[in-house]
Residue, then its C-alpha position, 0 to 999 in steps of 0.5 A: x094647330x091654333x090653342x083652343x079658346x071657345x069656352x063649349x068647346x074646352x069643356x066638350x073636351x074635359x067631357x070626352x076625357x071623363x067619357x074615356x076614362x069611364x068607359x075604359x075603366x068599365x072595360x078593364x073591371x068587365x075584363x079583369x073582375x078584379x076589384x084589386x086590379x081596379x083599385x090599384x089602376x085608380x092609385x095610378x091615374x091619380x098619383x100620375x095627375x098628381x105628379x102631372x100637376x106637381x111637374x107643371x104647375x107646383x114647381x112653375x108657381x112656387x118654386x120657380x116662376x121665372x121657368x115654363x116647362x114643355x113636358x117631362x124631358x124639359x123638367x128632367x133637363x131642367x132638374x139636373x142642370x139645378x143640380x150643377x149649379 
């Protein structure tokens, strides 16, 4: 599958993920009642974009450009064989 490249198109796509995202989080706090449970669940989307952002774009810009990441498990590999040298 090509890369996505029409402006409309990727900010289509941002809008469908928030869409997602509320409605999901409008289905858990119906479900659930609990404003803990809804908190907690917000500390754990967050801190995951976070580390998200951390893995893809930190360690890619400031710690070493020269490295593309493909996902975790490229990251993890990536890491322990940092270790070693």
């Amino acid at each position: 599958m090509a890369d996505l490249k029409s402006k409309r198109l990727i900010y289509l796509k941002g809008f469908l993920f928030l869409v997602i995202l509320l409605f999901a989080l409008g289905l858990i706090i119906n479900e659930t009642r609990s404003w803990l449970v809804v908190v907690l669940l917000l500390l754990v989307v967050w801190s995951s974009a976070r580390l998200y952002y951390f893995l893809f774009y930190v360690i890619e810009k400031y710690v070493d450009p020269g490295y593309r990441f493909a996902g975790i498990v490229s990251f993890l590999q990536y890491l322990f064989s940092k270790k070693r040298e």
